[in-house]
C-alpha positions in Angstrom: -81.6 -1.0 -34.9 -78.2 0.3 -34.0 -76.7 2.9 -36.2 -72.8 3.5 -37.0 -72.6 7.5 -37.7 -69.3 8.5 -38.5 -68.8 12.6 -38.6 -64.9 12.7 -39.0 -64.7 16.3 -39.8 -67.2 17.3 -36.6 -65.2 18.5 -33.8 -66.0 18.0 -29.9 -69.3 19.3 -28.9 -70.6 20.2 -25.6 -73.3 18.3 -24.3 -76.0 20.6 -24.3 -75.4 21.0 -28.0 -75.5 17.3 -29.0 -78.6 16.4 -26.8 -81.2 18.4 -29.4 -79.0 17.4 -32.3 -78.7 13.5 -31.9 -82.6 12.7 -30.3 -83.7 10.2 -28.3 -81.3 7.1 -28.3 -78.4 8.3 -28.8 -74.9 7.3 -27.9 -71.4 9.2 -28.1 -68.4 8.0 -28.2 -64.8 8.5 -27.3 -64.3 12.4 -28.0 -67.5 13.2 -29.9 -68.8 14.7 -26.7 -66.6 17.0 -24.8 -66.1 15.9 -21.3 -66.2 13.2 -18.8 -69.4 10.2 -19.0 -72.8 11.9 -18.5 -76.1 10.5 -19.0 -79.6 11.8 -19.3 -82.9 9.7 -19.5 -85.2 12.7 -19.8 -87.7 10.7 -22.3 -90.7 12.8 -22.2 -88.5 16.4 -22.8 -87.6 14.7 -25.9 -83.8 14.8 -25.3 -83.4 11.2 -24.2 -82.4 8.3 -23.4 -78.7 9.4 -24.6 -75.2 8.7 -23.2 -71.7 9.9 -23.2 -69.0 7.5 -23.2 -65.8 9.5 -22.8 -62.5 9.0 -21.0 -60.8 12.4 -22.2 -61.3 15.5 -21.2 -62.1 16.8 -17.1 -61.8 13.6 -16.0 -58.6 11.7 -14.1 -57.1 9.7 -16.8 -56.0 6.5 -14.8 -59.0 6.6 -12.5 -61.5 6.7 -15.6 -62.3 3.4 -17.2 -61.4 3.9 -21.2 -64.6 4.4 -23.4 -64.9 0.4 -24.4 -64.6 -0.2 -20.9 -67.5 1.9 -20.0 -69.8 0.4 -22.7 -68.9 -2.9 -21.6 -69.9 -2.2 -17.8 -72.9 -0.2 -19.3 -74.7 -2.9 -21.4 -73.8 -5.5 -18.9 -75.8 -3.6 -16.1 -79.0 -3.1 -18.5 -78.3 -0.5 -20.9 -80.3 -1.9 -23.8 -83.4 -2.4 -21.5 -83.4 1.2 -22.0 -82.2 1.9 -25.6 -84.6 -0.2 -27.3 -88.1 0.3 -29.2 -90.4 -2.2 -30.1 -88.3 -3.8 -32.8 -85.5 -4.4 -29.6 -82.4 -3.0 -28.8 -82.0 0.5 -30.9 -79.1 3.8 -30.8 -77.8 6.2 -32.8 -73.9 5.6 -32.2 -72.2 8.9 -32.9 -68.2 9.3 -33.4 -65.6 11.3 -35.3 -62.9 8.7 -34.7 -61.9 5.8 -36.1 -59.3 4.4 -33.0 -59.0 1.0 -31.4 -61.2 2.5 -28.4 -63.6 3.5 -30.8 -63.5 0.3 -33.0 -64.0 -2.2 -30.0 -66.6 0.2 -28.0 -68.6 -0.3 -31.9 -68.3 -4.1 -31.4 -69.5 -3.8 -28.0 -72.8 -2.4 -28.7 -73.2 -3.6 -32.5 -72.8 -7.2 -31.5 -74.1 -6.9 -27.8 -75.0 -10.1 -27.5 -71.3 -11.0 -27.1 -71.1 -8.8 -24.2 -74.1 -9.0 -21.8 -72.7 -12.1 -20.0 -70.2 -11.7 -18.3 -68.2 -15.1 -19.0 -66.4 -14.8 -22.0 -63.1 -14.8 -21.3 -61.5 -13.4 -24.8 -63.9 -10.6 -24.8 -63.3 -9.8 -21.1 -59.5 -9.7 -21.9 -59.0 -7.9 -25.2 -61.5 -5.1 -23.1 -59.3 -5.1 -20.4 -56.1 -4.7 -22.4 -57.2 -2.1 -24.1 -58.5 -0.6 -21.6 -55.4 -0.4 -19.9 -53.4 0.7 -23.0 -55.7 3.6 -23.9 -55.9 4.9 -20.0 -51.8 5.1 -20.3 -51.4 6.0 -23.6 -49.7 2.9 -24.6 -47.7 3.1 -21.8 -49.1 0.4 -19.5 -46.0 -2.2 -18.8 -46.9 -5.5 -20.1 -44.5 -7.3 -21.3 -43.5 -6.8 -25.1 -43.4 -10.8 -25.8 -47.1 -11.0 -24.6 -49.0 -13.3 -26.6 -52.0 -11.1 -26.4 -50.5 -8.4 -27.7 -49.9 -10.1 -31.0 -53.6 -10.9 -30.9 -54.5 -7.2 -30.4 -51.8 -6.0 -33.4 -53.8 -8.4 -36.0 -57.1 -7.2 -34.6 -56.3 -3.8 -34.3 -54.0 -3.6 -37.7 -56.8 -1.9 -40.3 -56.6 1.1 -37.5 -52.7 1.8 -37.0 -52.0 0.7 -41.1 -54.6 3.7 -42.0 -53.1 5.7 -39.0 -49.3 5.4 -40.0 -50.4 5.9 -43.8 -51.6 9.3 -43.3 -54.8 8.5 -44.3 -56.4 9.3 -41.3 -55.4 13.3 -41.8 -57.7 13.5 -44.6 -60.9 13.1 -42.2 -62.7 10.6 -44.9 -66.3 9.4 -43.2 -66.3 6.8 -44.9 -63.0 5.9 -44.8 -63.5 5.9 -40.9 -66.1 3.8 -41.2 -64.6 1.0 -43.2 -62.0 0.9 -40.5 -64.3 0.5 -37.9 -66.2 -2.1 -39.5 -62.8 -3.9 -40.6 -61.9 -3.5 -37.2 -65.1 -5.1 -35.8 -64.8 -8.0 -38.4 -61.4 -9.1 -36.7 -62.6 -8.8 -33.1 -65.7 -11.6 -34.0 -62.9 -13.5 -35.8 -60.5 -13.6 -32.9 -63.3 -14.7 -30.1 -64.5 -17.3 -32.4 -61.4 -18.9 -32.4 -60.4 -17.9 -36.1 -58.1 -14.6 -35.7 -54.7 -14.3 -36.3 -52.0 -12.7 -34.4 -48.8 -10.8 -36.0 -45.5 -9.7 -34.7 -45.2 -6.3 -32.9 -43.4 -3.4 -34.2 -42.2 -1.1 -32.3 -39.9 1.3 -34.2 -40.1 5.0 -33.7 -37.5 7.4 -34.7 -36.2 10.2 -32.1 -36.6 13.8 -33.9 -36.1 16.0 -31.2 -37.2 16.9 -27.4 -36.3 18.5 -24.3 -35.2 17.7 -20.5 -37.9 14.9 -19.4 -39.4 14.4 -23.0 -39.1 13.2 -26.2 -40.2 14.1 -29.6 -40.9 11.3 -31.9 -41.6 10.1 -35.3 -43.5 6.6 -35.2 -42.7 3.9 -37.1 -43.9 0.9 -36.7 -47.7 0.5 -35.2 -46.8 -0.1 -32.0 -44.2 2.6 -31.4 -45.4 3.7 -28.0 -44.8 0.5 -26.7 -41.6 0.5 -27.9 -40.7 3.8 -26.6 -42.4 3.1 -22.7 -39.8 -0.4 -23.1 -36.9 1.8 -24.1 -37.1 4.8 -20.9 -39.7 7.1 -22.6 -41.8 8.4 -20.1 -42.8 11.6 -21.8 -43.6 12.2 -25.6 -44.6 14.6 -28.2 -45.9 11.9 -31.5 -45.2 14.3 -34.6 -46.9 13.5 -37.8 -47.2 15.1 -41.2 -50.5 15.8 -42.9 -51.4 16.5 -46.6 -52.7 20.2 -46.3 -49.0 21.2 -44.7 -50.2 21.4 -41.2 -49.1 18.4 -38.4 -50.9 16.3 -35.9 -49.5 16.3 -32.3 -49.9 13.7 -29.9 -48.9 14.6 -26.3 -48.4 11.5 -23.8 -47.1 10.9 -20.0 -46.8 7.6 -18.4 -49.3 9.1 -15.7 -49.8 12.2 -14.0 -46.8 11.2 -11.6 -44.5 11.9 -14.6 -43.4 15.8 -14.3 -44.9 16.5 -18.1 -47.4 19.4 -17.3 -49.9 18.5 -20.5 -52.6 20.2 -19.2 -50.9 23.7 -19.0 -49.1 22.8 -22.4 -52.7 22.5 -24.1 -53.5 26.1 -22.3 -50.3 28.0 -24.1 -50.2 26.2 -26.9 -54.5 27.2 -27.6 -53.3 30.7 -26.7 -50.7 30.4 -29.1 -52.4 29.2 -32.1 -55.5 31.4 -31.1 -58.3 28.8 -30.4 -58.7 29.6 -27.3 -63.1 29.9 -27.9 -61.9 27.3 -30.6 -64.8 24.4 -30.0 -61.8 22.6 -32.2 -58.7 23.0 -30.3 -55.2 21.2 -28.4 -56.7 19.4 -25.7 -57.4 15.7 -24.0 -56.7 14.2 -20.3 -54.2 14.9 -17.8 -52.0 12.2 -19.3 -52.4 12.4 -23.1 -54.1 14.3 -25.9 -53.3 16.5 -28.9 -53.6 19.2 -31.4 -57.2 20.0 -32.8 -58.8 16.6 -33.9 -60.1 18.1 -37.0 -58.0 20.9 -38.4 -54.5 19.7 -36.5 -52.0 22.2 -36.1 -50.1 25.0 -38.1 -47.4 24.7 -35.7 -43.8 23.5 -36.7 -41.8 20.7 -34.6 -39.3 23.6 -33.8 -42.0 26.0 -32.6 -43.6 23.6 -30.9 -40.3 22.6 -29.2 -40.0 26.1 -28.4 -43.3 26.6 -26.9 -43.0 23.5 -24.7 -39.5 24.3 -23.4 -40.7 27.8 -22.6 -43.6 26.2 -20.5 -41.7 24.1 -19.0 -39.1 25.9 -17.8 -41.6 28.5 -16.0 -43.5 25.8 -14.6 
């Protein structure tokens, strides 16, 4: 049996925490574990088999394969040979976000059977795509016309319409989890040959910035792209939430792009005082954000503020 357990308002844990909460055969995804992929098969101490798939925090960005990546690679080299009982495969899949990372990395073990051989070529490219797009944070160059990005915007469009609507802000479980599930729907739909693809939209407003970044408003669900295809190679994502507080998204092209995120997340935690905050700014080298759960009481001018200040001293 493989489980879906969505705690949307549970912020990153550390890994010694989660291993005595979740049990044997468990799995975390994307964030829900702080830190890079770890892995512990300590059956008989009672704290295992359990993984971490993560591609966020202390680990390099563009070297790290995005979370769906990882559980592709992982079930293909045996991972349910391990995670399984005597009824067959089993997991506890554990996550507090509903993204398209998330979504597919759910396919991927839910409906395993798609992905333990290795010949299926529309599974093996909507993993690599994203895969490619999450590393970057949306900023990897394929060409806008692509055909398989249309695929991707239909598959992927329960996630960005409940993203852009605000939605998301208001940590729902079971909101999550309908978008997952919607999300999953769509990606059996497109490898069976019935999926639908949509026209991109990549509108995002310009609301502000400084020298070698921009902040932005997005627009349509595919703003990032549209951004990377229009010069953008440094951005700060602003969005409104319903308790008066914002969510931040911080993003670079990659760690050649002189964006310092890394030292941002370290003034802007002392800032906002989280710095012992286990919910906090924080993410890769090459994008993250403000605190997953509680976002940020900071305002788009005193955030421009703080980031200029770094900046300038850095």
């Amino acid at each position: 049996m493989i489980r879906l357990i969505v705690e949307a308002t549970t912020p990153a844990m550390q890994w010694a925490d989660f291993l005595p909460k979740a049990g044997p055969f468990a799995i975390a995804l994307d964030g829900y574990v702080h830190g890079g992929p770890r892995f512990s098969d300590k059956v008989a101490e009672g704290i295992g088999p359990a993984i971490n798939m993560n591609h966020h925090e202390e680990v390099d960005r563009l070297a790290t394969r995005a979370t769906c990546a990882q559980t592709l690679m992982a079930i293909r080299q045996g991972l349910f040979d391990l995670f399984r009982d005597e009824d067959g495969p089993r997991a506890n899949v554990f996550v507090n976000d509903c993204d398209e990372d998330v979504c597919t990395s759910w396919f991927l073990l839910n409906q395993h059977y798609w992905a333990e051989q290795p010949m299926n070529p529309l599974l093996n490219r909507l993993v690599a795509l994203e895969d490619a797009l999450d590393a970057t944070a949306g900023a990897y160059p394929f060409p806008v016309d692509l055909p398989a990005l249309r695929n991707m915007a239909w598959i992927f469009e329960p996630y960005r319409r409940f993203r852009l609507s605000g939605e998301i802000d208001k940590r729902d479980s079971r909101s999550y989890k309908s978008v997952i599930e919607d999300v999953e729907k769509r990606i059996a739909c497109h490898l069976v040959g019935t999926g639908h693809d949509i026209a991109l939209d990549p509108r995002f407003e310009i609301v502000g910035g400084g020298t070698g970044w921009k902040m932005v408003r997005e627009i349509g669900a595919q703003a990032r792209t549209g951004m990377f295809a229009d010069g953008v190679r440094a951005y700060v994502s602003v969005r409104s939430r319903p308790d008066g507080r914002y969510t931040y998204v911080l993003g670079r092209m990659s760690p050649f792009v002189p964006f310092d995120i890394p030292i941002l997340f370290k003034n802007l935690n002392e800032n906002e005082g989280l710095v012992q905050n286990v919910d906090r700014w924080g993410g890769s080298d090459t994008i993250g954000g403000s605190p997953r759960v509680a976002g940020s009481g900071l305002t788009p001018d005193e955030l421009t503020r703080i980031i200029n200040d770094t900046l300038g001293k850095s």
